[in-house]
KEKE-3310 file (N, C-alpha, C; in steps of 0.2 Angstrom, whole numbers, plus 5000, padded with zeros to 4 digits):
npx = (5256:5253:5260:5256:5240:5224:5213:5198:5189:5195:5201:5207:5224:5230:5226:5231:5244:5244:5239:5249:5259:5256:5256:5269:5272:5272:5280:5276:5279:5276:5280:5276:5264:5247:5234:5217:5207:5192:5187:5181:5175:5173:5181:5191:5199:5214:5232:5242:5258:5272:5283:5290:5279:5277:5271:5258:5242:5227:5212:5204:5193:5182:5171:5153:5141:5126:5107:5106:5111:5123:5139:5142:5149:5163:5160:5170:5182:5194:5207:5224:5236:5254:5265:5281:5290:5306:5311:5309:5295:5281:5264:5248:5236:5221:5208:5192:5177:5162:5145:5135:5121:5111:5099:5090:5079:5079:5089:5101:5105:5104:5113:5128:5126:5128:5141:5148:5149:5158:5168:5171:5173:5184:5195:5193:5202:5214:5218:5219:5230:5240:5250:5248:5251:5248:5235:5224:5210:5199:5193:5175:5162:5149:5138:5131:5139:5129:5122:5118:5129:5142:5140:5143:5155:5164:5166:5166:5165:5178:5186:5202:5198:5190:5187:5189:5184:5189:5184:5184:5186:5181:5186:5174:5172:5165:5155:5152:5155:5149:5137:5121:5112:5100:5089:5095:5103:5116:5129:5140:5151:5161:5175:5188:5195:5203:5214:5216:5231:5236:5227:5232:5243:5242:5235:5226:5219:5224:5233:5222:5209:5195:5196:5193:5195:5193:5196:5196:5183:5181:5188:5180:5165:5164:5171:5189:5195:5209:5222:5236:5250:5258)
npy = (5034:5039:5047:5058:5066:5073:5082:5089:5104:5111:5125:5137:5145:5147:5135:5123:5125:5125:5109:5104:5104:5097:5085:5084:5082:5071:5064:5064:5070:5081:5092:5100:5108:5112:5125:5127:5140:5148:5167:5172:5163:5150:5138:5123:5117:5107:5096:5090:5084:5072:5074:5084:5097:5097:5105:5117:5118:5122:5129:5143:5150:5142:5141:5137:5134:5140:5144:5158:5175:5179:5175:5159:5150:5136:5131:5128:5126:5119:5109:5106:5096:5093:5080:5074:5061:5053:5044:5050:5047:5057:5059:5065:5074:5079:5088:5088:5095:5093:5103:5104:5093:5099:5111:5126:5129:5115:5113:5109:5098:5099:5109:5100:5093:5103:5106:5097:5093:5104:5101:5089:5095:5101:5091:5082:5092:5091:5077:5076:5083:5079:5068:5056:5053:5046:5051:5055:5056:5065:5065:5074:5070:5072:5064:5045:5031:5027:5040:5053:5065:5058:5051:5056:5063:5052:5049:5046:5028:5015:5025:5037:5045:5041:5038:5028:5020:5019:5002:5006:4994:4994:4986:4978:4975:4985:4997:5011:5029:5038:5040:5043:5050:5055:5049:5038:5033:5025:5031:5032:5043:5049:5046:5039:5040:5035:5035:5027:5027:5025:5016:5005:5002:5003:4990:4976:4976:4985:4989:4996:5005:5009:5021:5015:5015:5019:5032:5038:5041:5051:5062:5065:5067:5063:5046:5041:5039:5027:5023:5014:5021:5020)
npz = (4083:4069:4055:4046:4049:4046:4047:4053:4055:4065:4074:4070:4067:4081:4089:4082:4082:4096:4098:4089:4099:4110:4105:4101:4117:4121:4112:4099:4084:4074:4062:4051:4044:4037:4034:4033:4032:4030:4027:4043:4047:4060:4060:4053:4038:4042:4041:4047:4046:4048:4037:4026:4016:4002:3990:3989:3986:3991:3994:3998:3993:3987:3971:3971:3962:3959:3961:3962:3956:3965:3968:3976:3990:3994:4011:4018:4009:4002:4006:4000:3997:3994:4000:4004:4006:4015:4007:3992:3987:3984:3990:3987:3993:3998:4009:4013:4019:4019:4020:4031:4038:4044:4044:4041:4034:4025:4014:4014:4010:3996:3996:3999:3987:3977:3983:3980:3968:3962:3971:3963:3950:3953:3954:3945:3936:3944:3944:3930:3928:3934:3932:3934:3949:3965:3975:3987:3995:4010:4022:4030:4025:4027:4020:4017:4008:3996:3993:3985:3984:3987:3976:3964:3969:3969:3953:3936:3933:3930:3924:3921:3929:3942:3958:3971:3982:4000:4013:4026:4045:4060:4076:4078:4064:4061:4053:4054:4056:4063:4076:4080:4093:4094:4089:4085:4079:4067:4054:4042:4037:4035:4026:4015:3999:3986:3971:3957:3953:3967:3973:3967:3971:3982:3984:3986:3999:4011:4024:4037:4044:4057:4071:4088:4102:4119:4124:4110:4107:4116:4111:4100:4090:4080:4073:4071:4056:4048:4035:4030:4021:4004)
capx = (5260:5254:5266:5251:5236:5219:5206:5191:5185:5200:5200:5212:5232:5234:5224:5234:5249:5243:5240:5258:5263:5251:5259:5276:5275:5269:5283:5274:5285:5271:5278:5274:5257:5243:5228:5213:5200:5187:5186:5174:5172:5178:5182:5195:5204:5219:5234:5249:5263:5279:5287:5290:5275:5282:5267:5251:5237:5224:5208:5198:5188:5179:5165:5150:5136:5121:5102:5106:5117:5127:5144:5140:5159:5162:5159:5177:5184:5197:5213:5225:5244:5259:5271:5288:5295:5313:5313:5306:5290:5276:5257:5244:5232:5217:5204:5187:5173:5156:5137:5131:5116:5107:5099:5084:5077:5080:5091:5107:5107:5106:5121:5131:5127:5131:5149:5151:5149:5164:5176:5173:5177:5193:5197:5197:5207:5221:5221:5220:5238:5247:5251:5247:5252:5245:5230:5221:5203:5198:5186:5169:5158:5139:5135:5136:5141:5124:5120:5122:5135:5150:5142:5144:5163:5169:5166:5162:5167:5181:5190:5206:5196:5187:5192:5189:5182:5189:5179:5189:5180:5185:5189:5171:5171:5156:5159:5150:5159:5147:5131:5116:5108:5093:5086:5097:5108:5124:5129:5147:5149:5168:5179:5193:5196:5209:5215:5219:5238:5235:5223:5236:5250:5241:5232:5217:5219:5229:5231:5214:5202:5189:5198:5188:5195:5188:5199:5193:5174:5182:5192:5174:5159:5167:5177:5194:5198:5217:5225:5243:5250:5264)
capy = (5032:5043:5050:5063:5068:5078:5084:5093:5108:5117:5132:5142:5143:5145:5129:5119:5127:5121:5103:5101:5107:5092:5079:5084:5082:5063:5063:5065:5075:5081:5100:5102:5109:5117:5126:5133:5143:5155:5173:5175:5156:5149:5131:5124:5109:5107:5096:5091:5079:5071:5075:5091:5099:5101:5107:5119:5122:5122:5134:5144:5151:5138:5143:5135:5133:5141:5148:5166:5177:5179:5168:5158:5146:5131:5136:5125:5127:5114:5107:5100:5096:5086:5077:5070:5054:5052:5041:5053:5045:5060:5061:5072:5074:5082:5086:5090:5094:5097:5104:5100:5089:5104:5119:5128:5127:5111:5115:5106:5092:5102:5111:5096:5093:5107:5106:5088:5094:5109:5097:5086:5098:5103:5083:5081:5094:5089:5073:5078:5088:5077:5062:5048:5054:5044:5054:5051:5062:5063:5070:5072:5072:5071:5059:5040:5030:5028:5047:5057:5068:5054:5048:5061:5063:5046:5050:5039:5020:5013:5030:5037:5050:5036:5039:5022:5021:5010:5002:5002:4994:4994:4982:4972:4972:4988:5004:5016:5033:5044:5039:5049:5048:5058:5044:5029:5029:5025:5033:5030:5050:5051:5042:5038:5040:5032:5037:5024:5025:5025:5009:5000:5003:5000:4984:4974:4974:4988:4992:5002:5004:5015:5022:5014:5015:5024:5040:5043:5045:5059:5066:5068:5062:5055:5041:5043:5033:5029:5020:5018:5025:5015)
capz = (4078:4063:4053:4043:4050:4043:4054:4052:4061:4069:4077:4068:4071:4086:4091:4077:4087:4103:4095:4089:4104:4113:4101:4103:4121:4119:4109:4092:4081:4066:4064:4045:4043:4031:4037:4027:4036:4029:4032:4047:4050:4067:4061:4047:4038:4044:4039:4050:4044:4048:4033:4023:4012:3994:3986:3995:3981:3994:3991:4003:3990:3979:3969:3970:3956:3962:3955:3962:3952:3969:3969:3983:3990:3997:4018:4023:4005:3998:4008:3993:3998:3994:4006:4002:4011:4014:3998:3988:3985:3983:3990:3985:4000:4001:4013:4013:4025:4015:4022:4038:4039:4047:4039:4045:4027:4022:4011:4017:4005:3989:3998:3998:3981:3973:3983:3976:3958:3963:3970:3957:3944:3956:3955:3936:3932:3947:3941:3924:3927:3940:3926:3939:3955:3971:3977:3993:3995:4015:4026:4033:4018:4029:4015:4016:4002:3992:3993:3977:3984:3984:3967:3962:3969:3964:3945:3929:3933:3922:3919:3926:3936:3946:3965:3975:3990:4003:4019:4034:4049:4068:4081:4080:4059:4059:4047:4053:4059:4068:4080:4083:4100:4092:4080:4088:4070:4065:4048:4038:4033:4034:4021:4011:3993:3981:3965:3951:3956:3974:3974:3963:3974:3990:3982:3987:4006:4012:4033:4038:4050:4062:4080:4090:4108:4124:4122:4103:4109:4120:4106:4093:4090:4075:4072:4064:4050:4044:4030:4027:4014:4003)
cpx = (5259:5257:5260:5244:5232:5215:5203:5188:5192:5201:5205:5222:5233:5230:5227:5242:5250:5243:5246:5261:5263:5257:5266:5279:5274:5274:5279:5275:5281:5274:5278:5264:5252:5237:5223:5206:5197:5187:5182:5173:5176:5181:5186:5195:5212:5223:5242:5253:5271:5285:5286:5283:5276:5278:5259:5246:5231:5219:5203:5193:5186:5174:5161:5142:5129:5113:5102:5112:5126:5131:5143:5148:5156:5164:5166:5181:5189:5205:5218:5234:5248:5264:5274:5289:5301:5315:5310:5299:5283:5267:5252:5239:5227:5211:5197:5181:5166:5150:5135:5126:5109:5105:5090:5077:5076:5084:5100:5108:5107:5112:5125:5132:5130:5139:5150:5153:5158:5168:5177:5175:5186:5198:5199:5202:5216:5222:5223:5229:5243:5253:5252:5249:5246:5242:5224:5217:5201:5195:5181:5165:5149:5136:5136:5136:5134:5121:5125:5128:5140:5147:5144:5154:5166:5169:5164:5168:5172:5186:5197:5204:5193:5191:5188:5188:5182:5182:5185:5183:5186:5185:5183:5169:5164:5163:5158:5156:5155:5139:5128:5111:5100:5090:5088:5102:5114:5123:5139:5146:5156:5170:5185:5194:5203:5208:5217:5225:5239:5234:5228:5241:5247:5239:5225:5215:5224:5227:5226:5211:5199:5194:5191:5189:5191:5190:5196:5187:5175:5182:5187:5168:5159:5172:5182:5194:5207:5219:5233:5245:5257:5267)
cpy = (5035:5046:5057:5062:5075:5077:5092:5097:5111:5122:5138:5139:5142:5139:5123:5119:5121:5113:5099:5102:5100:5084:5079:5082:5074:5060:5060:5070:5077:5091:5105:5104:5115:5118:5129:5131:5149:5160:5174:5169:5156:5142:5131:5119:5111:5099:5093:5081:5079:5075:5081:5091:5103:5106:5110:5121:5123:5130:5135:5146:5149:5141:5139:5137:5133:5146:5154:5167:5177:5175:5165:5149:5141:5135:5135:5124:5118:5112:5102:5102:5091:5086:5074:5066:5054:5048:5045:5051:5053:5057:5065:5070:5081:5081:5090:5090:5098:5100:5101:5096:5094:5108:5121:5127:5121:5110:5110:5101:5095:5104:5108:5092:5096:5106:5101:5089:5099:5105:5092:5088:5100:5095:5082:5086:5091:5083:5072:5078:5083:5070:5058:5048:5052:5051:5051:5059:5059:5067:5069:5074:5071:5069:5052:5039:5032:5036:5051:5059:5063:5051:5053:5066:5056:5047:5045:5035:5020:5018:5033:5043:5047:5037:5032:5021:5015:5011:5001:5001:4995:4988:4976:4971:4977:4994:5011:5023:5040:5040:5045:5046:5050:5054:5037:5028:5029:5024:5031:5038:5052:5044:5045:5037:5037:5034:5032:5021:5024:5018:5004:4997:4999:4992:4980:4975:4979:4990:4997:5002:5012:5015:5022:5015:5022:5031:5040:5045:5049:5063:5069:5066:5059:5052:5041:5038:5035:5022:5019:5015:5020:5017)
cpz = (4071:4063:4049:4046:4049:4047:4051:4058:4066:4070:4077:4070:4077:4091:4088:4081:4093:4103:4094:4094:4109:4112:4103:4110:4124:4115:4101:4088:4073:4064:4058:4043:4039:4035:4036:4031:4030:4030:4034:4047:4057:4065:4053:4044:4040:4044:4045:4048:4048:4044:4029:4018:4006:3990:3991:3990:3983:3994:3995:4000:3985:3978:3967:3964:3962:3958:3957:3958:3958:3969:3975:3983:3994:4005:4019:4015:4003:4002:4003:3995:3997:3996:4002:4008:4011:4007:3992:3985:3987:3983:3989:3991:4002:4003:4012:4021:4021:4022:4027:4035:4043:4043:4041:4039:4022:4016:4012:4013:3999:3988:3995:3990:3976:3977:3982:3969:3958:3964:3965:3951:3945:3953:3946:3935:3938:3944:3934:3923:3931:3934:3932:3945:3960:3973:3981:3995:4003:4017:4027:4028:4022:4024:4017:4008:3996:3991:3986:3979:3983:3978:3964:3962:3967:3957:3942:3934:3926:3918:3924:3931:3942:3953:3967:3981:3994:4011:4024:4040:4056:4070:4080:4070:4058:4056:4049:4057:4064:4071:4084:4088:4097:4087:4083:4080:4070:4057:4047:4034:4034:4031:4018:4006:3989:3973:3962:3954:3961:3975:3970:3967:3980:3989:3985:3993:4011:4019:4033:4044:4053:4072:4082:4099:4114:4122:4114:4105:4112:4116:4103:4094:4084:4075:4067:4061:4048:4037:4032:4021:4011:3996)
residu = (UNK:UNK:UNK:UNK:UNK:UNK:UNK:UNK:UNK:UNK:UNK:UNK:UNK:UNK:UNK:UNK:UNK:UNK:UNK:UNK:UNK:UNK:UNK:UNK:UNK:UNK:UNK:UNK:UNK:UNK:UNK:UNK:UNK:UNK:UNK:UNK:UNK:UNK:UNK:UNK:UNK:UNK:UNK:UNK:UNK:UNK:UNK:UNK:UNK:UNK:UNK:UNK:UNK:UNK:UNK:UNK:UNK:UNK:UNK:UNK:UNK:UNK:UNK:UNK:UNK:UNK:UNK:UNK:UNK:UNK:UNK:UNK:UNK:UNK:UNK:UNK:UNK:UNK:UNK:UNK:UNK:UNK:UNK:UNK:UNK:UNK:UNK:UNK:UNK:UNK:UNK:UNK:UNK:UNK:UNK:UNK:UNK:UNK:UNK:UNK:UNK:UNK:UNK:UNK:UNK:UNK:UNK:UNK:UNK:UNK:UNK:UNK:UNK:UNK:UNK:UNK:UNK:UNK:UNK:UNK:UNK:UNK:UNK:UNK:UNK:UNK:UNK:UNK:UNK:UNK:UNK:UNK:UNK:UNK:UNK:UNK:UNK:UNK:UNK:UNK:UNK:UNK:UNK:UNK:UNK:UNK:UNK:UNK:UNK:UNK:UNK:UNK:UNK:UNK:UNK:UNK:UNK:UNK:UNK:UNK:UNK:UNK:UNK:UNK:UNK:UNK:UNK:UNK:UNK:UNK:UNK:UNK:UNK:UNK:UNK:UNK:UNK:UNK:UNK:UNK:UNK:UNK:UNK:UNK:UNK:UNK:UNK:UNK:UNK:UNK:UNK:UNK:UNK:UNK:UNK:UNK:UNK:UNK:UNK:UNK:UNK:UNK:UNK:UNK:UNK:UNK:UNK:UNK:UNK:UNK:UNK:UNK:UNK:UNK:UNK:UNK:UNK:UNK:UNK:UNK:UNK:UNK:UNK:UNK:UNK:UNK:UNK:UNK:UNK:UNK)
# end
């Protein structure tokens, strides 16, 4: 029954292709879609809606802040679009996918850091410019909440840059969205953002949750999360 769906790690067009193709024959009619891949990556963010996509500002080459002189980019770059409703109502909707949790270096967490500070300077000025347009921030951020990286994307407290992080839980009332065999852990490292206008709208308590049935453990090894939108 989604009407918008963002996913992480897609394997160019014509896998995105194949996908709507998937949905359409289930009778899921999504055949609006954004898709930003890297030059010489195999994997993307990708974007597919019900409804038209009025606005694509979406950036495959961020720059990131680094101590070589070398410009060094976010890997999966910045997925930033916005859908029109039948009623005209406009959302801003973008995705992210930071840093693995891997690096041969240990290095992987600085990563994430430094693309937290980049999309958070992308984040102020969009908000900056939109004059209070609903904004909803999604993705696999391989951080949970207490980890610098999302303090670092939520912003100052108390300002209209503040994004809002909701908790959606699943079926038994748990948060977490990816389990690792190797350790025995369950982490919370995909989330949902809110902006000011966003969170006003939806209110204190807005539909959510973690897919939790047998088929989703097919699908990934992490758990989707959804909201709806209002």
């Amino acid at each position: 029954g989604a009407e918008i769906v963002g996913l992480s790690e897609m394997g160019g067009e014509a896998a995105v292709r194949d996908l709507q193709m998937r949905l359409k024959r289930k009778g899921v009619q999504l055949p609006h879609k954004v898709l930003v891949m890297r030059n010489g990556e195999d994997r993307g963010l990708a974007l597919l809606s019900k409804y038209p996509i009025v606005d694509n500002r979406s950036v495959t080459d961020m720059p990131v802040s680094g101590e070589t002189k070398r410009k060094k980019m976010m890997l999966r770059g910045i997925l930033d679009a916005t859908v029109k409703t039948p009623d005209g109502r406009l959302f801003r909707l973008m995705g992210i996918h930071l840093k693995s949790r891997l690096s041969r270096d240990g290095s992987a967490e600085d990563t994430r850091r430094r693309e937290a500070y980049a999309l958070r300077d992308y984040l102020n000025e969009a908000i900056a410019s939109q004059d209070g347009m609903p904004l909803l921030l999604y993705g696999d951020f391989n951080d949970g909440p207490a980890d610098s990286a999302l303090q670092v994307i939520q912003g100052p407290a108390k300002t209209e840059y503040r994004l809002n992080r909701l908790k959606p839980r699943d079926s038994r009332g748990e948060t977490w969205t990816i389990y690792y065999e190797d350790g025995d852990t369950y982490h919370s490292f995909d989330h949902l953002f809110l902006n000011n206008t966003l969170k006003k709208r939806l209110g204190r308590k807005p539909p959510m949750g973690i897919l939790d049935s047998p088929l989703s453990r097919q699908a990934s090894d992490h758990r989707g999360i959804w909201v709806e939108l209002r």
